[in-house]
C-alpha positions in Angstrom: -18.3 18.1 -8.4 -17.1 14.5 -8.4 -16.1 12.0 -10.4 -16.7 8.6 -9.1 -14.7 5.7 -11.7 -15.9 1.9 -10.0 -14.6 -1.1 -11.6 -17.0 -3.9 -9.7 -18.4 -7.7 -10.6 -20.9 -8.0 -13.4 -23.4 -9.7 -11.3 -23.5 -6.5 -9.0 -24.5 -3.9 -11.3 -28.2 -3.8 -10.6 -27.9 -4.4 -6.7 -25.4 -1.3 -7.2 -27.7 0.4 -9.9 -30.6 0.4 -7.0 -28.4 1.6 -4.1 -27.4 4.4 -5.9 -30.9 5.0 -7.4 -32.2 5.5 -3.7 -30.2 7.6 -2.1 -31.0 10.3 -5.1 -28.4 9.4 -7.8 -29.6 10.3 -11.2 -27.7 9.1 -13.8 -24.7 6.7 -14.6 -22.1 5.6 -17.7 -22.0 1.8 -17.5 -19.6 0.0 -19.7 -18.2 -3.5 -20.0 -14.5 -4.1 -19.5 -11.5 -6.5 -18.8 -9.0 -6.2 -16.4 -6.8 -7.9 -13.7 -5.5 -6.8 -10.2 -4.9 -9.3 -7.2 -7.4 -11.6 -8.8 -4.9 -12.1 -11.5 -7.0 -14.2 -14.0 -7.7 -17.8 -13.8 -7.5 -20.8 -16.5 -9.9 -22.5 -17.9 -10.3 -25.6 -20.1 -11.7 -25.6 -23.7 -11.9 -28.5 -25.9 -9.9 -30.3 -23.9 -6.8 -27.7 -24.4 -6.5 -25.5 -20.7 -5.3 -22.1 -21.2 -5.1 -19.0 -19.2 -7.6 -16.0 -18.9 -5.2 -13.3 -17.8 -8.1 -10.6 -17.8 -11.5 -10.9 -16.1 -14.7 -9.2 -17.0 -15.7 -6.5 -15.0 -18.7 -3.4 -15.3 -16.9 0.3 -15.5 -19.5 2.6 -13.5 -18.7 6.5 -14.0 -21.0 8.5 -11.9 -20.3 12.8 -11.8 -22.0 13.9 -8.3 -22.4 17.1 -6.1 -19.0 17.1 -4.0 -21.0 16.7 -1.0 -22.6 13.3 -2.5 -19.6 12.2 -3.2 -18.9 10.1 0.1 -22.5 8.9 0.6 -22.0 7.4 -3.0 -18.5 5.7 -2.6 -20.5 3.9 0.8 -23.2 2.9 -1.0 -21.0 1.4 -3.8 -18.5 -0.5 -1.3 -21.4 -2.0 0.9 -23.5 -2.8 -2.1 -20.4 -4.3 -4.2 -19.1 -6.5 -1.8 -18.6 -10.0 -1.9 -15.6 -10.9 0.7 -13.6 -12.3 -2.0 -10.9 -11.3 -4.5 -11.8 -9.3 -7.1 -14.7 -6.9 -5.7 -12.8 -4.2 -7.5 -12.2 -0.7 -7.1 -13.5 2.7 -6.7 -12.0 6.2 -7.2 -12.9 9.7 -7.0 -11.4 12.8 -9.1 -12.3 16.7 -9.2 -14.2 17.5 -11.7 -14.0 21.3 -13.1 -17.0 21.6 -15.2 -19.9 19.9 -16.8 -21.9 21.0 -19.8 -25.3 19.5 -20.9 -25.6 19.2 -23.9 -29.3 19.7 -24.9 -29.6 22.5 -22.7 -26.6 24.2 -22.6 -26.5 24.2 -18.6 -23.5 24.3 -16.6 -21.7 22.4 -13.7 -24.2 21.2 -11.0 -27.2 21.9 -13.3 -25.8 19.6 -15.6 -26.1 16.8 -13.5 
């Protein structure tokens, strides 16, 4: 199994949500975050007083797949994420040794 960690533009997530949703995706952790790379933050003026925001918002998507999903999902992320400019964000992918659910008590790829 796989663990596929994407940092990509707010405005993406549901164009990214449906990608994934067709090509048989089943579930994914979303969460709101802040961070900077090459985009680097921007300033803004408030008040009349400018001032720097060093960290831009961006949506956390964690996603645990078959391994064999795994490179038909980082596609669909990349195409789907994509906006040609600075910032699109990231995506990577770690082992991941086992999975429980929780209401079930099933194991590794019947977990997910």
């Amino acid at each position: 199994m796989k663990l596929i960690i994407a940092a990509i533009k707010p405005f993406k997530l549901e164009e990214v949500r449906e990608a994934l949703t067709a090509i048989g995706v089943r579930g994914m952790m979303v969460t709101e975050i802040k961070g900077f790379g090459s985009q680097s933050g921007h300033t803004e003026i408030y008040r009349g007083a400018e001032y720097a925001v060093n960290f831009v918002p961006k949506i956390k998507l964690e996603i645990v797949v078959a391994t064999s999903m795994a490179d038909e999902v980082v596609e669909a992320i990349a195409r789907t994420a994509k906006t040609d400019k600075i910032g699109d964000g990231k995506i990577f992918v770690l082992d991941v040794d086992s999975a429980v659910r929780v209401r079930t008590g099933e194991t590794d790829q019947d977990a997910i």
